[in-house]
N, CA, C and O atoms as a printed pandas DataFrame, in Angstrom:
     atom_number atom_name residue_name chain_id  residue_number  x_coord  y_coord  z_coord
0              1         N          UNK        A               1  -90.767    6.750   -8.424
1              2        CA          UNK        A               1  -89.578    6.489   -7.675
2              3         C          UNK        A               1  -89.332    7.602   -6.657
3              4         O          UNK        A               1  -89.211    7.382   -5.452
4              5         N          UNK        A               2  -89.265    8.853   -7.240
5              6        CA          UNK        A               2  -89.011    9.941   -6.377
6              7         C          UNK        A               2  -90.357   10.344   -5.684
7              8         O          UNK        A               2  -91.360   10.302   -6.396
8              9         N          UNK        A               3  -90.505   10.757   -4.287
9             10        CA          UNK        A               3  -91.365   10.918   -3.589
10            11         C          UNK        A               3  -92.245    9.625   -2.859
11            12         O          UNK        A               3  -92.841    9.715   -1.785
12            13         N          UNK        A               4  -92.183    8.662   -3.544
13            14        CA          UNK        A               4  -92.650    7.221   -3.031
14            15         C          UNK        A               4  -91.893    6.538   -1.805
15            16         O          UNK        A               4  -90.721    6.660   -1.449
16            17         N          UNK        A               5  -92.975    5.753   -1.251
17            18        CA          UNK        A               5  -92.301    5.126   -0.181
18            19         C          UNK        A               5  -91.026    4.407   -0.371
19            20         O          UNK        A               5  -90.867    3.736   -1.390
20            21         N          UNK        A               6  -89.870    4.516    0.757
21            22        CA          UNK        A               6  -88.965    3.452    0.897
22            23         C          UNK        A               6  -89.681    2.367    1.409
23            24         O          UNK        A               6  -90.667    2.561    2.121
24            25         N          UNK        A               7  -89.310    1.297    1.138
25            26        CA          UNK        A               7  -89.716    0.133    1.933
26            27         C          UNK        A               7  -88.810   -1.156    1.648
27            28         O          UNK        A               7  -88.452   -1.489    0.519
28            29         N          UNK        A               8  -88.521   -1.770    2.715
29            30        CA          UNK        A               8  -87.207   -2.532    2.980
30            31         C          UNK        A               8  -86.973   -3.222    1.593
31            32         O          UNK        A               8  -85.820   -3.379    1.193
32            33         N          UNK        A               9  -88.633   -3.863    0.452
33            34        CA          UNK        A               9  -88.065   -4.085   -0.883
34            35         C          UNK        A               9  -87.202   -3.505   -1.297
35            36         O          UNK        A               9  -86.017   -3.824   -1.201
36            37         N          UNK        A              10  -87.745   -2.337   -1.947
37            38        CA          UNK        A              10  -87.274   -1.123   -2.290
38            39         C          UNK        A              10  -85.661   -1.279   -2.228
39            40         O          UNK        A              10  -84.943   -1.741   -3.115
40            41         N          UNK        A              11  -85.302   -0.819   -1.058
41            42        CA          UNK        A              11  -83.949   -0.481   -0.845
42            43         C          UNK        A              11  -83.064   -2.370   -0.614
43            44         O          UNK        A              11  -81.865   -2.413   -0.339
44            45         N          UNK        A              12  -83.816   -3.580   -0.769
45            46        CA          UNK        A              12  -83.353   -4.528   -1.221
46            47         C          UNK        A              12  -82.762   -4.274   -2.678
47            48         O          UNK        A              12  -81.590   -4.103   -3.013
48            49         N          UNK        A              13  -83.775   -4.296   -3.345
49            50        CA          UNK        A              13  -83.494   -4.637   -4.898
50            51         C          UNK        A              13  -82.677   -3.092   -5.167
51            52         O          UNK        A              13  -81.965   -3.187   -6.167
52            53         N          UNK        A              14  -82.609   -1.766   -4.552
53            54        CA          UNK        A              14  -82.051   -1.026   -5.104
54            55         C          UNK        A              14  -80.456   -1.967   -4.728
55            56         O          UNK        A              14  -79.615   -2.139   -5.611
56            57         N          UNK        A              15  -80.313   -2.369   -3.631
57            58        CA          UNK        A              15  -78.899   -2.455   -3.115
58            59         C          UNK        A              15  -78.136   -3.719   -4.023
59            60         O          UNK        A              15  -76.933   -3.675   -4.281
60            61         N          UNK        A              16  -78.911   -4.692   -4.400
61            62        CA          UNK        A              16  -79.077   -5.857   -5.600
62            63         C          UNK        A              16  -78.753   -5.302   -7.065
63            64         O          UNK        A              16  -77.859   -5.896   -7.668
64            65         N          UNK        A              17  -79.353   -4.273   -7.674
65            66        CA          UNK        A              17  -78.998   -3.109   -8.647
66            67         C          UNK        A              17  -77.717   -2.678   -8.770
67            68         O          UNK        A              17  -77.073   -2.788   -9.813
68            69         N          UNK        A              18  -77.230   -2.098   -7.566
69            70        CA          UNK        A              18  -75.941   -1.300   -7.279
70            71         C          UNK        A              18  -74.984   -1.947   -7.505
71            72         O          UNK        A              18  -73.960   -1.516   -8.034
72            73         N          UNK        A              19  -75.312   -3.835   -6.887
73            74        CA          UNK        A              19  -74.736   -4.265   -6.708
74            75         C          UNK        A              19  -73.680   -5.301   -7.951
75            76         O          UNK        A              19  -72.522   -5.710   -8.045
76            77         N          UNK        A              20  -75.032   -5.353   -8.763
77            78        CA          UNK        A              20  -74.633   -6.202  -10.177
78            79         C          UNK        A              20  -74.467   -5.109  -10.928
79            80         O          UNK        A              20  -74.630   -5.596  -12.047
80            81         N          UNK        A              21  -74.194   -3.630  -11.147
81            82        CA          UNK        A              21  -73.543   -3.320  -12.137
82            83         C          UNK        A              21  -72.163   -2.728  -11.805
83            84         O          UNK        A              21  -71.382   -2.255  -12.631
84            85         N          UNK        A              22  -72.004   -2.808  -10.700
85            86        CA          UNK        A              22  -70.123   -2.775   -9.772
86            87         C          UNK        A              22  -69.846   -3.992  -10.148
87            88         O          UNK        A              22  -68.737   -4.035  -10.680
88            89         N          UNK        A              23  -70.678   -5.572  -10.072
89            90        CA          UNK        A              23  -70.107   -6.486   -9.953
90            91         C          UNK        A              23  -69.455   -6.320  -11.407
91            92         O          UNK        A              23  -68.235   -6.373  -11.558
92            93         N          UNK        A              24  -70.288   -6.131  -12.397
93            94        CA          UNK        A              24  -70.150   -6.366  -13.856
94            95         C          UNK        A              24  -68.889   -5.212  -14.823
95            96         O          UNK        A              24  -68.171   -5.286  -15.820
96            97         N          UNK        A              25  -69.266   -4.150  -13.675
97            98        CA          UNK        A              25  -67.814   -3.231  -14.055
98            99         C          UNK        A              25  -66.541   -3.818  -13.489
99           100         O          UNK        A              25  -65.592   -4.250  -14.143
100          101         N          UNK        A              26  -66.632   -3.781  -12.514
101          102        CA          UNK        A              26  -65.510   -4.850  -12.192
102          103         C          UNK        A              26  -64.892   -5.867  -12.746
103          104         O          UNK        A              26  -63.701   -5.850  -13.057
104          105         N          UNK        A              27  -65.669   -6.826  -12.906
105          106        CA          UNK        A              27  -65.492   -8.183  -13.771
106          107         C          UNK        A              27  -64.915   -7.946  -15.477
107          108         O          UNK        A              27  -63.971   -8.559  -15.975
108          109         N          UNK        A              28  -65.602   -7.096  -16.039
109          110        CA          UNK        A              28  -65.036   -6.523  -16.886
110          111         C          UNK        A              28  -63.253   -5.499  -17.103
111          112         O          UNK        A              28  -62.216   -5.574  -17.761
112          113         N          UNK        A              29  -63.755   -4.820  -16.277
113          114        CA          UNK        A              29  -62.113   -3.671  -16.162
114          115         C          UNK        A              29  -61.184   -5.122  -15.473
115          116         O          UNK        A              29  -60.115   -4.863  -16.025
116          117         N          UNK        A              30  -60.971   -6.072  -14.885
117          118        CA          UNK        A              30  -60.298   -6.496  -14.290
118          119         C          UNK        A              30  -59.747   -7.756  -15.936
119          120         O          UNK        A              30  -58.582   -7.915  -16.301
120          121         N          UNK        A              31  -60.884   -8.365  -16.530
121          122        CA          UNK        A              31  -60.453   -8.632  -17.485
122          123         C          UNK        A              31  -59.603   -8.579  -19.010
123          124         O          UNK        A              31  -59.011   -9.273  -19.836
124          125         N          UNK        A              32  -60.025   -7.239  -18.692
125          126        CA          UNK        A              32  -59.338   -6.392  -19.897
126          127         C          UNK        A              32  -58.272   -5.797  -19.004
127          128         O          UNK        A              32  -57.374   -5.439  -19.766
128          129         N          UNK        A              33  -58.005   -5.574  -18.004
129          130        CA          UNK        A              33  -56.567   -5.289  -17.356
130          131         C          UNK        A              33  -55.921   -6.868  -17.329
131          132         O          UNK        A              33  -54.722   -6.713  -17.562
132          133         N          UNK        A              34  -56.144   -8.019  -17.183
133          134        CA          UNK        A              34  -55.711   -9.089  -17.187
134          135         C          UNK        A              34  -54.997   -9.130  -18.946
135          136         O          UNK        A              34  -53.817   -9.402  -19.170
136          137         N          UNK        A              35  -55.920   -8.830  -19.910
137          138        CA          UNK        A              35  -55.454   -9.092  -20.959
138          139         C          UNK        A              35  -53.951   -8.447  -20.963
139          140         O          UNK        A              35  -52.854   -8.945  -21.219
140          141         N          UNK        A              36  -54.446   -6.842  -20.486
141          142        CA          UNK        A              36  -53.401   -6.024  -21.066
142          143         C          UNK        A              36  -51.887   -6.297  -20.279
143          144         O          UNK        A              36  -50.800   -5.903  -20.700
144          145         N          UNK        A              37  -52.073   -6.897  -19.320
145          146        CA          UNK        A              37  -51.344   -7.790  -18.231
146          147         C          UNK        A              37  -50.082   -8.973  -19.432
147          148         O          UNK        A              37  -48.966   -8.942  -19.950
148          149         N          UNK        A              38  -51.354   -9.899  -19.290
149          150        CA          UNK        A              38  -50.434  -10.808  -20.245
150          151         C          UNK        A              38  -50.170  -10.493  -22.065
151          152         O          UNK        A              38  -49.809  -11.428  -22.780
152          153         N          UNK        A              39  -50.350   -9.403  -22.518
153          154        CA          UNK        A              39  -49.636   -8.813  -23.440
154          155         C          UNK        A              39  -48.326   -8.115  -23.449
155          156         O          UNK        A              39  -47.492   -8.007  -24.348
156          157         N          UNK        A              40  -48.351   -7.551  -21.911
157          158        CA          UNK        A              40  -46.927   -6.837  -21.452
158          159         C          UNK        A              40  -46.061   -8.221  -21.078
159          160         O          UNK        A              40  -44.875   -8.426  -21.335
160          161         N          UNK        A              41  -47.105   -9.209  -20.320
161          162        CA          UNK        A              41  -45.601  -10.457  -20.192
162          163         C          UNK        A              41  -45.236  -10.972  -21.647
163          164         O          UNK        A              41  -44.065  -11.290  -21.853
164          165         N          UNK        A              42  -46.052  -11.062  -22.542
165          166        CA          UNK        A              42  -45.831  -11.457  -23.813
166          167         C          UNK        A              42  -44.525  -11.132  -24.619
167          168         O          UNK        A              42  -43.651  -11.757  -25.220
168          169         N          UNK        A              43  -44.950   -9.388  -24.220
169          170        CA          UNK        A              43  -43.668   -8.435  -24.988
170          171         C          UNK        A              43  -42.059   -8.935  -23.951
171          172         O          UNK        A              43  -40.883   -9.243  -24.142
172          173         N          UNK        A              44  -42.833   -8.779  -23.069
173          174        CA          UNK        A              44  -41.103   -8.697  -22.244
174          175         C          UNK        A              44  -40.600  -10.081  -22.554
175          176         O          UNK        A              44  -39.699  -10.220  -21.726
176          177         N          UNK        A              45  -40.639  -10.849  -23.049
177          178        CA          UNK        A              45  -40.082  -12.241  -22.793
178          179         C          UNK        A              45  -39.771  -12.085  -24.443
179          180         O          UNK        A              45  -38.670  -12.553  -24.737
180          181         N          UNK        A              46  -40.677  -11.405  -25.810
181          182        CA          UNK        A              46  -39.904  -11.496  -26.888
182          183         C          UNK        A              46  -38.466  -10.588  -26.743
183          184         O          UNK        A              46  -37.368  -10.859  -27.230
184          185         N          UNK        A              47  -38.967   -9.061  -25.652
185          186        CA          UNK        A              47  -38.101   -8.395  -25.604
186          187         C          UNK        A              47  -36.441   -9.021  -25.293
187          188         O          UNK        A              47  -35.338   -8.537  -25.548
188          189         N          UNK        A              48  -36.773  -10.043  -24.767
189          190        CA          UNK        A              48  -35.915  -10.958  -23.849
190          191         C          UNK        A              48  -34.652  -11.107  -25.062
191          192         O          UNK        A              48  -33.431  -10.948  -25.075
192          193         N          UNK        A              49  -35.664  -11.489  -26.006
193          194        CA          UNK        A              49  -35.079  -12.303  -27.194
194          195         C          UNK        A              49  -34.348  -11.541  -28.142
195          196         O          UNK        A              49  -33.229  -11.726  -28.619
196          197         N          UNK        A              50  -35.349  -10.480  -28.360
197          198        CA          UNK        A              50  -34.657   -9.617  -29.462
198          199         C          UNK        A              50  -33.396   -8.368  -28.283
199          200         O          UNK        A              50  -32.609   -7.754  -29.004
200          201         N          UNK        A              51  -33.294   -8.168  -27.312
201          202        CA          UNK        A              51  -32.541   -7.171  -26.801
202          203         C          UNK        A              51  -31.151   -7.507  -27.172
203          204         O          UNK        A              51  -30.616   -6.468  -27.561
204          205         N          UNK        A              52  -30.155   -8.720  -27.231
205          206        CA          UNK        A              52  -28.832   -9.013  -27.528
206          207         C          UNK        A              52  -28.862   -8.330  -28.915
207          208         O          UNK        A              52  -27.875   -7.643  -29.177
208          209         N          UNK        A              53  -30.097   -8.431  -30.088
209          210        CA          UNK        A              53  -29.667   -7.924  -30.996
210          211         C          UNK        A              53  -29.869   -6.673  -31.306
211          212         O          UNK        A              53  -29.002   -6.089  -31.957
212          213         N          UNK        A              54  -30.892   -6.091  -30.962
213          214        CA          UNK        A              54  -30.724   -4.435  -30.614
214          215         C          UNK        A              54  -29.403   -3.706  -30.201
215          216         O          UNK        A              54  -28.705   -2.928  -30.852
216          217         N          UNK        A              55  -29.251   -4.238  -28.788
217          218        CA          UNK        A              55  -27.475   -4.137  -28.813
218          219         C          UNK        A              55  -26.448   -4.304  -30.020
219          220         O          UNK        A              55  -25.897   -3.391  -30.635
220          221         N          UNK        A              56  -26.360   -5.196  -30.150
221          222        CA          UNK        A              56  -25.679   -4.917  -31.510
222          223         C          UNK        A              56  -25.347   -3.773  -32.736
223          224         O          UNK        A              56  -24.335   -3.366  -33.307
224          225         N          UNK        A              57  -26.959   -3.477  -32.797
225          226        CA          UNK        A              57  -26.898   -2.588  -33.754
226          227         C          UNK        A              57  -26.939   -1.389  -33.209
227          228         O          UNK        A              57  -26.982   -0.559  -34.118
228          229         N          UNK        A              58  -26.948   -0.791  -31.962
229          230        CA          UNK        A              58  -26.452    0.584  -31.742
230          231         C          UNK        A              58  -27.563    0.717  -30.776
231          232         O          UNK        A              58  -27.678    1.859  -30.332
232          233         N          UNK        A              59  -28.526   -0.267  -30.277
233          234        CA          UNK        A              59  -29.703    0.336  -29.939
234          235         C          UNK        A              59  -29.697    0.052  -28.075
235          236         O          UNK        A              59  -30.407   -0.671  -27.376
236          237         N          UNK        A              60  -28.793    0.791  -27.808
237          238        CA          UNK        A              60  -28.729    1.052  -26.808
238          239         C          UNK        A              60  -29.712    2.004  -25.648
239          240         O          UNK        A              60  -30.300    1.753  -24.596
240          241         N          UNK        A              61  -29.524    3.078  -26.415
241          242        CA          UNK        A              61  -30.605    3.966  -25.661
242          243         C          UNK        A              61  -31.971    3.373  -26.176
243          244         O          UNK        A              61  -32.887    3.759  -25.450
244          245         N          UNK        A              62  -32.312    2.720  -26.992
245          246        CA          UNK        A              62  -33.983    2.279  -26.925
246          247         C          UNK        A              62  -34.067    1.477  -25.634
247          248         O          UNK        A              62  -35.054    1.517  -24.900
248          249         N          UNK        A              63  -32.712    0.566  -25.335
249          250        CA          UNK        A              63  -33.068   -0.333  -24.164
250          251         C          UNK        A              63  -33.189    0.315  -23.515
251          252         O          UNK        A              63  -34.375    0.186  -23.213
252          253         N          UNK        A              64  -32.626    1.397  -22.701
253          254        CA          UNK        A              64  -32.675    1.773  -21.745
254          255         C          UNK        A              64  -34.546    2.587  -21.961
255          256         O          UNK        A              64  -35.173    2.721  -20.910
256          257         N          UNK        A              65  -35.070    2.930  -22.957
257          258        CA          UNK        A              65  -36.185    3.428  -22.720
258          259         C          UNK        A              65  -37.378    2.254  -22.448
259          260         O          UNK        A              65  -38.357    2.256  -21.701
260          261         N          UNK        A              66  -37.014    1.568  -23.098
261          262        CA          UNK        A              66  -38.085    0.113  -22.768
262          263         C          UNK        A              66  -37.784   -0.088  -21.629
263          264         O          UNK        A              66  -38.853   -0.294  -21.053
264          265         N          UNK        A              67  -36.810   -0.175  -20.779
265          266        CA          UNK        A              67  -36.486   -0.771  -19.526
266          267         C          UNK        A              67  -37.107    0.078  -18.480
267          268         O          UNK        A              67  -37.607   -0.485  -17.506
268          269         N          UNK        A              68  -37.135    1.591  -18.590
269          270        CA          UNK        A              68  -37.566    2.361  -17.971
270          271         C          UNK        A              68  -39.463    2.390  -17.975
271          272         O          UNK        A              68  -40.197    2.808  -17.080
272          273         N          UNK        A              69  -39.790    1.878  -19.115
273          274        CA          UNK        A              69  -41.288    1.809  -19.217
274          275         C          UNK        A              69  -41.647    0.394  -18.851
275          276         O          UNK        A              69  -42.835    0.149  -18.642
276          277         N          UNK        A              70  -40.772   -0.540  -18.753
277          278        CA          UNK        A              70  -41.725   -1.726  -18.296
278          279         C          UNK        A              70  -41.351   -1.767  -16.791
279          280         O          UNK        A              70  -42.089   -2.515  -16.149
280          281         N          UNK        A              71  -40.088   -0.953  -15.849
281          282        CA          UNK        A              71  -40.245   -0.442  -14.763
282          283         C          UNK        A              71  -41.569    0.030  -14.109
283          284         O          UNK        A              71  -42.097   -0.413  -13.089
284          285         N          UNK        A              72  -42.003    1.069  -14.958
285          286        CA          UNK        A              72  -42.842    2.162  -14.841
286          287         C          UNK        A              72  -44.224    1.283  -15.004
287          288         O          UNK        A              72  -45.188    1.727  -14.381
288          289         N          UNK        A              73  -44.408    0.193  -15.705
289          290        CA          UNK        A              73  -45.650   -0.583  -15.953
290          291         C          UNK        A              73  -45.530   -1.238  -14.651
291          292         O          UNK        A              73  -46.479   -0.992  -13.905
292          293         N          UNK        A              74  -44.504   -2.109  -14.107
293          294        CA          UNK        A              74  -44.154   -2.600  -13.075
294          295         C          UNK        A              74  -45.139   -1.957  -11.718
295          296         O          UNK        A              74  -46.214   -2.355  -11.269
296          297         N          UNK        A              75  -44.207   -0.742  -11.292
297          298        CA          UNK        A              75  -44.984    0.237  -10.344
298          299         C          UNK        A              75  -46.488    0.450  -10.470
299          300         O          UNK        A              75  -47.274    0.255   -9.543
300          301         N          UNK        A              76  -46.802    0.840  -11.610
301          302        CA          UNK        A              76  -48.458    0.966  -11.760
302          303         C          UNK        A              76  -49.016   -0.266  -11.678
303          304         O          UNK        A              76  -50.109   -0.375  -11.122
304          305         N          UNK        A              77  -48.498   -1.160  -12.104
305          306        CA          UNK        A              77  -49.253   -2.907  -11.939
306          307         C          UNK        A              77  -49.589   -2.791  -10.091
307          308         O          UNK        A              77  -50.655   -2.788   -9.477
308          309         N          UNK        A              78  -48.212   -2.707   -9.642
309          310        CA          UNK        A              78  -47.931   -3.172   -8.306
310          311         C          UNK        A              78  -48.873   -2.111   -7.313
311          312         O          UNK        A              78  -49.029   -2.422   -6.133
312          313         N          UNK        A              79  -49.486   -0.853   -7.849
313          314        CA          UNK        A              79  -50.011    0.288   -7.082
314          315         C          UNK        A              79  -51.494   -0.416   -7.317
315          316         O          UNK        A              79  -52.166   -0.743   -6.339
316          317         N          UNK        A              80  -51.889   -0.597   -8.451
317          318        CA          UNK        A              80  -53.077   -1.302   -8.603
318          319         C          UNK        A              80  -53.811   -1.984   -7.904
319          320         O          UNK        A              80  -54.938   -1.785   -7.450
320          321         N          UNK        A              81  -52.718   -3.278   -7.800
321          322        CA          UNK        A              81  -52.897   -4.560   -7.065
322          323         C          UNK        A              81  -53.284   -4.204   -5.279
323          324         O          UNK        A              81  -54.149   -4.702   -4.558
324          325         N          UNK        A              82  -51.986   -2.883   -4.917
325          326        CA          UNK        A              82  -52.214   -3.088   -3.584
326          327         C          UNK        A              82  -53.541   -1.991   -3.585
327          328         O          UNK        A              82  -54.005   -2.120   -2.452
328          329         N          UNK        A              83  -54.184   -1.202   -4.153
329          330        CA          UNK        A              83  -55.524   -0.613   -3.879
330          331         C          UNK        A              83  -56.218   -1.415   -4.278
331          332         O          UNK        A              83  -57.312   -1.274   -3.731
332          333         N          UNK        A              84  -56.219   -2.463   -5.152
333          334        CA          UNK        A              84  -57.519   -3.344   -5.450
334          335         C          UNK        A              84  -57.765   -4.219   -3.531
335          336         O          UNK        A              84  -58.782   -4.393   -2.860
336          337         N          UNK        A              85  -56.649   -4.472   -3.330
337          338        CA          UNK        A              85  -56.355   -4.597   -1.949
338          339         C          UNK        A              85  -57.510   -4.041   -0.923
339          340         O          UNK        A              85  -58.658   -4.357   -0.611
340          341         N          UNK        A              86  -56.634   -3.120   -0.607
341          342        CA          UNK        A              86  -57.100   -1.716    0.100
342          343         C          UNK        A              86  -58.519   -1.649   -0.138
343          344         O          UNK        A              86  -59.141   -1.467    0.908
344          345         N          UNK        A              87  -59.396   -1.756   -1.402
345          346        CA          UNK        A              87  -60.776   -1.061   -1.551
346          347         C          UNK        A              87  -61.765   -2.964   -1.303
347          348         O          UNK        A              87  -62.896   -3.011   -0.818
348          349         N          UNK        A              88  -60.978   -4.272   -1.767
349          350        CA          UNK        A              88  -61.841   -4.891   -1.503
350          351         C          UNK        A              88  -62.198   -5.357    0.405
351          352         O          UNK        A              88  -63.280   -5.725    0.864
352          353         N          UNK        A              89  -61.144   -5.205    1.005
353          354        CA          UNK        A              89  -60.790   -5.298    2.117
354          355         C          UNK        A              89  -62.013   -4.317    3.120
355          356         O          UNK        A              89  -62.655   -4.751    4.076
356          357         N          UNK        A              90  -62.076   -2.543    2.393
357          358        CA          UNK        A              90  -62.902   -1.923    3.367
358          359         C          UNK        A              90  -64.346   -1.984    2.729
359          360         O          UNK        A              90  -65.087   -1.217    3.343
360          361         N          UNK        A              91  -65.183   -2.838    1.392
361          362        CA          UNK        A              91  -66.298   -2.700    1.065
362          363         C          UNK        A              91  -66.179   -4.488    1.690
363          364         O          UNK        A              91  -67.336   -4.599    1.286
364          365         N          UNK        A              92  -65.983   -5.343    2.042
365          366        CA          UNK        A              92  -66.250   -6.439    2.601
366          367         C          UNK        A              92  -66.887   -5.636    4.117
367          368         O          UNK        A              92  -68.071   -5.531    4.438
368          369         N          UNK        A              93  -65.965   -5.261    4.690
369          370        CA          UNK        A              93  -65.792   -4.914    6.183
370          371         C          UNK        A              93  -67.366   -3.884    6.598
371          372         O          UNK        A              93  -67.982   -3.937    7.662
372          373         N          UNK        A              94  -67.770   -2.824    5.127
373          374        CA          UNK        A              94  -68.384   -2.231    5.244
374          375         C          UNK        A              94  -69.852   -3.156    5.171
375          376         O          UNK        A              94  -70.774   -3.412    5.944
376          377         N          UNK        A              95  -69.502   -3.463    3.853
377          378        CA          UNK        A              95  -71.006   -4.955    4.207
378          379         C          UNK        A              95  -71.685   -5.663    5.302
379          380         O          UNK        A              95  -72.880   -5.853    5.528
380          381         N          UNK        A              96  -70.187   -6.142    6.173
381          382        CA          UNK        A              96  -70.475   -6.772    7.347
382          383         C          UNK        A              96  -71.279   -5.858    8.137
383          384         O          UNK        A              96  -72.377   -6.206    8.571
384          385         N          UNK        A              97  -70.749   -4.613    8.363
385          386        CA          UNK        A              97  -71.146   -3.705    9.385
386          387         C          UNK        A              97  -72.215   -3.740    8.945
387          388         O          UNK        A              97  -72.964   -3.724    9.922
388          389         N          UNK        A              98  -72.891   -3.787    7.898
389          390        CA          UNK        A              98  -74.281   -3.560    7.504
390          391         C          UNK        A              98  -74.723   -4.175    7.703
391          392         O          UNK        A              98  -75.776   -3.777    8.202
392          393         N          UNK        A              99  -74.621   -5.830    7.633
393          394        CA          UNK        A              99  -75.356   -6.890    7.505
394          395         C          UNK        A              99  -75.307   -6.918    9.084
395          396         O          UNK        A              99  -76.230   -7.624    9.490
396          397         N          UNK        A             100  -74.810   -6.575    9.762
397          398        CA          UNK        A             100  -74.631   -6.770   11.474
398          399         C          UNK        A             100  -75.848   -5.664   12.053
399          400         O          UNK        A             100  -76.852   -6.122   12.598
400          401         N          UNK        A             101  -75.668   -4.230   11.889
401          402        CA          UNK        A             101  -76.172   -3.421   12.196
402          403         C          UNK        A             101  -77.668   -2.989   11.490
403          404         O          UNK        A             101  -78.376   -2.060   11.877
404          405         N          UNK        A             102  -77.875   -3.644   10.683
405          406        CA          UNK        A             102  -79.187   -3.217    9.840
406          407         C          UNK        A             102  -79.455   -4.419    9.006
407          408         O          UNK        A             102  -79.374   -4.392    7.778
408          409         N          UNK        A             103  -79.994   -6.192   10.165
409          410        CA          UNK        A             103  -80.096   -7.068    9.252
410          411         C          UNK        A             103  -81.572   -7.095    9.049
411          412         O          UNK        A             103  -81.870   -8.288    8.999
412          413         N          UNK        A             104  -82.665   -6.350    8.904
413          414        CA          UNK        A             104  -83.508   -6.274    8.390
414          415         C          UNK        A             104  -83.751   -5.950    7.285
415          416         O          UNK        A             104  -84.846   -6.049    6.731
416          417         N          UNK        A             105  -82.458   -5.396    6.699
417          418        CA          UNK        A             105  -82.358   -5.333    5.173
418          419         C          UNK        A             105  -82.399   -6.563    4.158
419          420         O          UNK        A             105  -82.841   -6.781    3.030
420          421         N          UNK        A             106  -81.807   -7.153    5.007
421          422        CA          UNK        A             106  -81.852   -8.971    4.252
422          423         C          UNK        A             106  -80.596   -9.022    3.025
423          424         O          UNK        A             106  -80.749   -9.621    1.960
424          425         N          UNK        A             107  -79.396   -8.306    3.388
425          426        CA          UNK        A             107  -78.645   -8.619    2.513
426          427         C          UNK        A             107  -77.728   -9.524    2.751
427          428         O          UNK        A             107  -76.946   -9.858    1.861
């Protein structure tokens, strides 16, 4: 590998490589963030249920700490979303440029 020729294979199948184990990290972390996604809608909607009676029994300041952390899940969801944004937006754009400027690569 090291010291051997590049040759447009070569740097095909390396870029094919690169490419399916981003795809597969991806596909993965996005699933298991999906889960952990609809486990937090899960909670908030029992939270829904049980909060009148928490109140009741004195549990006031817990609400206010749950409220402050599913805020706080809120923001990090929403920061996520807009860099998942942000990063698929400039590796599309970067592709193109590639596939425009260097289509002898054949990607």
């Amino acid at each position: 590998m090291f010291g051997g020729k590049i040759t447009r294979e070569s740097l095909h199948r390396a870029y094919h490589n690169v490419k399916h184990h981003l795809g597969q990290a991806y596909h993965k972390t996005k699933h298991f963030l999906g889960n952990v996604d609809h486990g937090v809608h899960v909670a908030k909607k029992v939270y829904g249920v049980l909060a009148p009676v928490l109140d009741s029994y004195g549990g006031g300041h817990h609400n206010k700490n749950i409220l402050k952390a599913l805020g706080g899940y809120e923001h990090l969801r929403n920061k996520v979303m807009d860099t998942h944004e942000t990063v698929s937006h400039n590796v599309n754009q970067v592709v193109g440029n590639i596939k425009k400027k260097v289509p002898e690569l054949g990607l």
